[in-house]
C-alpha positions in Angstrom: 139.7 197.6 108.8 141.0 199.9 105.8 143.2 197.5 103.2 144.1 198.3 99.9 143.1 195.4 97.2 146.6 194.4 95.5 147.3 192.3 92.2 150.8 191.3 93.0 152.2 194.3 94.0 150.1 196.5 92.0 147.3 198.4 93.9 143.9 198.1 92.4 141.7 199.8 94.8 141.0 200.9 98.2 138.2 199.1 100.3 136.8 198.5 104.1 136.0 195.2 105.7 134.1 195.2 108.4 134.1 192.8 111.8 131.8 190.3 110.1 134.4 189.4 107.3 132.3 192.1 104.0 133.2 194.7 102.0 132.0 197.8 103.7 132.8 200.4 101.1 135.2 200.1 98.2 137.3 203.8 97.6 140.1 205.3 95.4 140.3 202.8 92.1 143.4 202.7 91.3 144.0 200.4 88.3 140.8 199.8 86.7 142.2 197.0 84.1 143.0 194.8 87.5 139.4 195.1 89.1 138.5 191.3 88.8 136.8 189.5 86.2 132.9 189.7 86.4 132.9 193.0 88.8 131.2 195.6 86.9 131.9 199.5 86.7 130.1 202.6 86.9 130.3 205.7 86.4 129.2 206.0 89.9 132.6 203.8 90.6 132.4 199.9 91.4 129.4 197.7 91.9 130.0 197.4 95.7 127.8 193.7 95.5 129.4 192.3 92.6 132.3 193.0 94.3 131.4 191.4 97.3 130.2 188.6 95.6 133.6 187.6 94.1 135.2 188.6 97.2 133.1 186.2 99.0 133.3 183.6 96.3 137.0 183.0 98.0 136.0 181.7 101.2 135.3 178.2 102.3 131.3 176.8 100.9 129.1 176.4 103.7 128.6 172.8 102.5 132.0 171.7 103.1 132.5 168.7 105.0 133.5 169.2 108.6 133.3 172.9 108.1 131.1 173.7 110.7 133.0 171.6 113.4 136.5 173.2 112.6 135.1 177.0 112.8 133.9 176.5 116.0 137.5 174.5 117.2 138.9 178.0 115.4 136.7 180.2 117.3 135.8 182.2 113.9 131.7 182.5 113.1 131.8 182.2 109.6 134.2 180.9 106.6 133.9 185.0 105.2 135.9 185.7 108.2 139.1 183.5 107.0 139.5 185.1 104.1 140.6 188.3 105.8 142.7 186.2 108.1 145.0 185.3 105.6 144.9 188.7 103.4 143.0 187.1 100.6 146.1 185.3 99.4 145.1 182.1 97.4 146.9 179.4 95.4 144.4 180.6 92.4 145.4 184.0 91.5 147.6 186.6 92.7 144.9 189.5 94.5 145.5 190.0 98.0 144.7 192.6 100.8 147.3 194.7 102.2 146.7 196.6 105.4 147.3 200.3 104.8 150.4 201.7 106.0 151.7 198.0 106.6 154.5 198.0 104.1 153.6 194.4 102.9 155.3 193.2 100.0 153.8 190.5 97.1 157.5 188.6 97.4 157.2 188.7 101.4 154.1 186.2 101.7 152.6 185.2 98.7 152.1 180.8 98.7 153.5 180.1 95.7 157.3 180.9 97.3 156.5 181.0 100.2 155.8 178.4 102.9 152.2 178.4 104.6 150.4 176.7 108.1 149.1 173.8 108.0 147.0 174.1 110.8 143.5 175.5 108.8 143.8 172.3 107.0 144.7 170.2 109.7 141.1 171.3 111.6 139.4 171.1 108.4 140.3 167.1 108.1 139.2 166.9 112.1 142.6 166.9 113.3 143.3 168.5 116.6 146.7 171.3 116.1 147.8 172.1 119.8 148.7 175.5 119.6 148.1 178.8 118.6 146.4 178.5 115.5 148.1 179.9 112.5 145.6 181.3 109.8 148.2 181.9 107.5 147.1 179.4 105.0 145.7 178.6 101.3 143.1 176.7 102.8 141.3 179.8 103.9 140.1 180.7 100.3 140.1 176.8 98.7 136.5 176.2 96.8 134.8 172.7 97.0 132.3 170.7 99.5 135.0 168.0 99.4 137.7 167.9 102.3 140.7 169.6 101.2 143.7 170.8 102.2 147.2 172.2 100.1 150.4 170.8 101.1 153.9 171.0 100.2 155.8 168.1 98.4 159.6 168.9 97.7 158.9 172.6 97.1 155.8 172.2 94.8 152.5 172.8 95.9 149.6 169.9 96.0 146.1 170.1 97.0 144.8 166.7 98.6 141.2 165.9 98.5 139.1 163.3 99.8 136.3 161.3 99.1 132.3 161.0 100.6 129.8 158.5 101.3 130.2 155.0 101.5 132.2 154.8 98.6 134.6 157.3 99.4 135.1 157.2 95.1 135.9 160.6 94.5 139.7 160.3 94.2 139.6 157.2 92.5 137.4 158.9 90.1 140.2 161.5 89.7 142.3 159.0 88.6 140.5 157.3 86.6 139.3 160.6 84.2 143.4 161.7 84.2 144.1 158.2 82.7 141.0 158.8 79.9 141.9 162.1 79.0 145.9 161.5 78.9 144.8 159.0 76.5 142.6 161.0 74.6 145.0 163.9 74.2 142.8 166.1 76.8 144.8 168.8 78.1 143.9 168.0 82.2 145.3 168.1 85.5 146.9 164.8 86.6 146.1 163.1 89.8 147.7 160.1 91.9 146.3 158.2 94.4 147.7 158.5 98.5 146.4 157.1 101.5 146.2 158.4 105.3 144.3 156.2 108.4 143.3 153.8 105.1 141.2 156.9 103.6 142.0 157.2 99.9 142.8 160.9 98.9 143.5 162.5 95.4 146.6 164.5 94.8 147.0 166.9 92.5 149.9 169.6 91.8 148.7 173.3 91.3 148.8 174.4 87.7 148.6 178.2 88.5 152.4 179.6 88.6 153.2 183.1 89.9 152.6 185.0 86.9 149.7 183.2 85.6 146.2 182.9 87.1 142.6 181.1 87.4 139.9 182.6 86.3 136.4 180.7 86.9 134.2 180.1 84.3 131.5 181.9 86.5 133.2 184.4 86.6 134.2 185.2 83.0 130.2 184.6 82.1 129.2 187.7 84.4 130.9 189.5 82.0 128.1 190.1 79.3 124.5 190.1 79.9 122.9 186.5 78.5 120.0 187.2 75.9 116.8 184.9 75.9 117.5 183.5 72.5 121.3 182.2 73.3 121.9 178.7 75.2 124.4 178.4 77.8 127.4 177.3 76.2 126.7 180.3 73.0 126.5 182.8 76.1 129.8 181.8 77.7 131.5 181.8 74.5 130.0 185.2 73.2 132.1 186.4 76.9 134.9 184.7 75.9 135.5 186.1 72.5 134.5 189.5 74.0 137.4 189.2 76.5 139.5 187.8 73.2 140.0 184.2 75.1 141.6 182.2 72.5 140.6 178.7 71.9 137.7 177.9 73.8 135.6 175.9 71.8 137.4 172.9 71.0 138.3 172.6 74.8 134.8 172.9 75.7 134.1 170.5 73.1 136.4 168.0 74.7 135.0 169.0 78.3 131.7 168.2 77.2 133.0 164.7 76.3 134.5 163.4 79.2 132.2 164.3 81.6 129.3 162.5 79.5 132.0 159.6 79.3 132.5 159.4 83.1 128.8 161.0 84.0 129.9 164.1 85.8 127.1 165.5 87.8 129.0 168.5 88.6 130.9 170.6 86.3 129.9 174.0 87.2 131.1 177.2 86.3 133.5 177.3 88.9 135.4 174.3 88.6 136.3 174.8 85.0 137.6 178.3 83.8 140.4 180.1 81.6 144.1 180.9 82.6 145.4 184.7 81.7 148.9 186.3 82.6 148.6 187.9 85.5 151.5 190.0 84.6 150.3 191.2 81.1 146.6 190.4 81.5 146.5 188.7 78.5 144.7 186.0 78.0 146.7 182.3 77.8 143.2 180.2 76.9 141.4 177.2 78.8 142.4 175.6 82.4 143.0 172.4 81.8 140.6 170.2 82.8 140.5 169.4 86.2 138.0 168.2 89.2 136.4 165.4 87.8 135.7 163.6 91.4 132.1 164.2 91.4 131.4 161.4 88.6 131.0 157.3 88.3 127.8 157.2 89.7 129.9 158.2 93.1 127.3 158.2 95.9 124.9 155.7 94.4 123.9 152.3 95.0 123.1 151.3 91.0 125.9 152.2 88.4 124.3 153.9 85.3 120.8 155.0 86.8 120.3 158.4 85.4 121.5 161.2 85.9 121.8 164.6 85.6 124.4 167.1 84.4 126.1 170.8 84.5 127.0 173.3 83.2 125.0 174.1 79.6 121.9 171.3 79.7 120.9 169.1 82.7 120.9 166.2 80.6 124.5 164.7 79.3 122.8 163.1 76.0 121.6 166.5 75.3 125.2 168.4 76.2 126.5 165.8 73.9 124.8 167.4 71.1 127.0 170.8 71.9 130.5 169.8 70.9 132.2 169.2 67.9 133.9 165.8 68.1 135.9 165.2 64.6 139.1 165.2 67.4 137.7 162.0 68.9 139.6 159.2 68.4 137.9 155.7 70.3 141.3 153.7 69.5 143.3 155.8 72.1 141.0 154.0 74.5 142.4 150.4 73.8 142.4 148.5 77.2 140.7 151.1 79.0 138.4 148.9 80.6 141.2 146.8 82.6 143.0 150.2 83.1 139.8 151.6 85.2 139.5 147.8 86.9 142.7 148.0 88.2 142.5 151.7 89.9 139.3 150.7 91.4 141.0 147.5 92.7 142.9 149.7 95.4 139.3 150.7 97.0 137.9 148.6 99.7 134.2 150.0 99.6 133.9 148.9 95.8 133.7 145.3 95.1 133.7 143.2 92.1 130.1 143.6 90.7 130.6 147.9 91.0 133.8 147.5 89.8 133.2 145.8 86.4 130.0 147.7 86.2 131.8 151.1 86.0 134.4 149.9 83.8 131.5 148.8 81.1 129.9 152.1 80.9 132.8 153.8 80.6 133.4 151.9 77.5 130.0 151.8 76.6 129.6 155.9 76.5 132.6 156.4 75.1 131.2 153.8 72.2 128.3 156.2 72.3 130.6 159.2 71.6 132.0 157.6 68.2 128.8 156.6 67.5 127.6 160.2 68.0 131.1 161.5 66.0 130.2 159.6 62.7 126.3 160.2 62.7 127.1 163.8 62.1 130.2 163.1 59.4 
């Protein structure tokens, strides 16, 4: 079907998808400033791949929990195929497809003013919807192996997530990395705690407004080619200042910091990134921090066995070394220990010995960190 790719309600360029949910051919460009982040051109025109990569990058990971179940309740073959299903409209960023000739507006159906079905993230937390299923949704094109779904709360948009494993730690873990960064003075997403069938679920409000969007950190580090010599973390911030990102490395810095603190295993480059006005283009700086569920030693038995890490270094101790950390201040976390006590005290699944034993090394890595800060004073 022929669409045109829109940034609001400003065309960007004309492309084909075809009946298995990829971009067939890409055609007249035209606004070449709006072609997303990471998608290469050419004399030739676009890179029809790259653009199918980040086209792709919008649907639903195979690994998602209960994925598999719900496409086949939805009678659609593959996540690739939901994306189209709901014109490409996200709660991230403002692109969308428009059918040609259908005289779709940006104002008519965009999500951030404009309600949505519930029914895609209904099916995708096993939950039967009997009727006519409406794809109109934001969970069509929501990233993550977590169950998730968006909901609206008194006009504001939230995305809920849940947890895995026996555990089921992930949103407690959330919580618990919004309390340390809020004391810390970490710009970061804040997350509450809910409950549904006794399952606990995070809950976060959406951060990207109508005229401002997301863009991944993967993304922005397609940008420039990495040479051998450079490490990660110099590579991504060689694209940032390229793309004149403003203040990156102290938020990396501070990144880098709390997910050694809670042992993150899994801050990749798409769950941190930069936030630019999608009116202007210009670019606002770094996201604040946000998915930190994926930490705490979440799916195993012994608290503080090792681990490893994303996104520069697969070890944190050596990541550690990366950041700058004169900003750290170790008093901020006074009484952090019975603050992480009592939000683990609402979980069933972790009992007293877990419970105290995550509390410690929180304390104990963050003692590492101001050790760390004034060895290099």
């Amino acid at each position: 079907m022929e669409y045109i790719l829109m940034h609001k309600d400003i065309p960007v360029v004309d492309m084909v998808i075809d009946e298995t949910g990829f971009i067939a051919k890409l055609g007249t460009v035209y606004d070449e400033r709006r072609i997303p982040i990471g998608v290469h051109t050419y004399a030739s025109g676009i890179d029809r791949k790259g653009f199918n990569d980040w086209w792709l990058g919008r649907s639903i990971p195979a690994s998602r929990d209960g994925l598999r179940d719900a496409l086949m309740i939805m009678d659609v073959t593959s996540s690739s195929m939901l994306i189209e299903k709901c014109l490409g409209l996200s709660l991230s960023d403002q692109y969308w497809i428009c059918p040609k000739g259908s005289g779709l507006n940006w104002s008519d159906i965009n999500f951030f003013s404009n309600d949505f079905s519930v029914d895609v993230g209904e099916m995708l937390f096993g939950n039967k919807v009997n009727r006519q299923i409406d794809f109109i949704s934001p969970d069509n094109t929501s990233d993550g192996w977590l169950r998730k779904k968006w909901i609206i709360i008194d006009g504001k948009r939230y995305l809920m997530k849940g947890g895995s494993g026996v555990f089921q730690q992930e949103p407690f873990n959330e919580v618990i990395a919004s309390e340390i960064m809020e004391r810390l003075g970490i710009p970061h997403i804040g997350y509450s705690l809910t409950f549904q069938d006794d399952k606990p679920f995070s809950l976060c409000e959406n951060f990207v407004t109508p005229s401002t969007e997301l863009v991944p950190a993967w993304r922005v580090k397609g940008t420039l080619e990495k040479v051998n010599h450079e490490t990660h973390l110099a590579h991504l911030v060689r694209c940032c200042v390229n793309l004149g990102i403003p203040d990156v490395h102290n938020a990396i810095y501070q990144m880098i910091v709390i997910d050694y603190i809670i042992g993150n295993e899994d801050r990749h480059y798409n769950n941190f990134g930069f936030i630019r006005n999608a009116d202007t283009l210009e670019w606002i700086g770094p996201a604040p921090i946000f998915d930190s569920g994926t930490s705490l030693w979440y799916n195993s038995p012994r608290v503080g066995q090792k681990i490893e890490c994303k996104p520069f270094h697969s070890s944190h101790e050596e990541q550690l070394k990366y950041a700058g950390l004169e900003w750290f201040d170790i008093d901020k976390l006074q009484g952090i220990k019975d603050a992480v006590v009592a939000i683990l005290m609402k979980s069933a699944p972790v009992d007293d010995a877990r419970r105290d034993a995550i509390a410690k090394i929180i304390v104990d890595r963050a003692e590492t960190v101001n050790a760390a800060k004034w060895a290099s004073s």
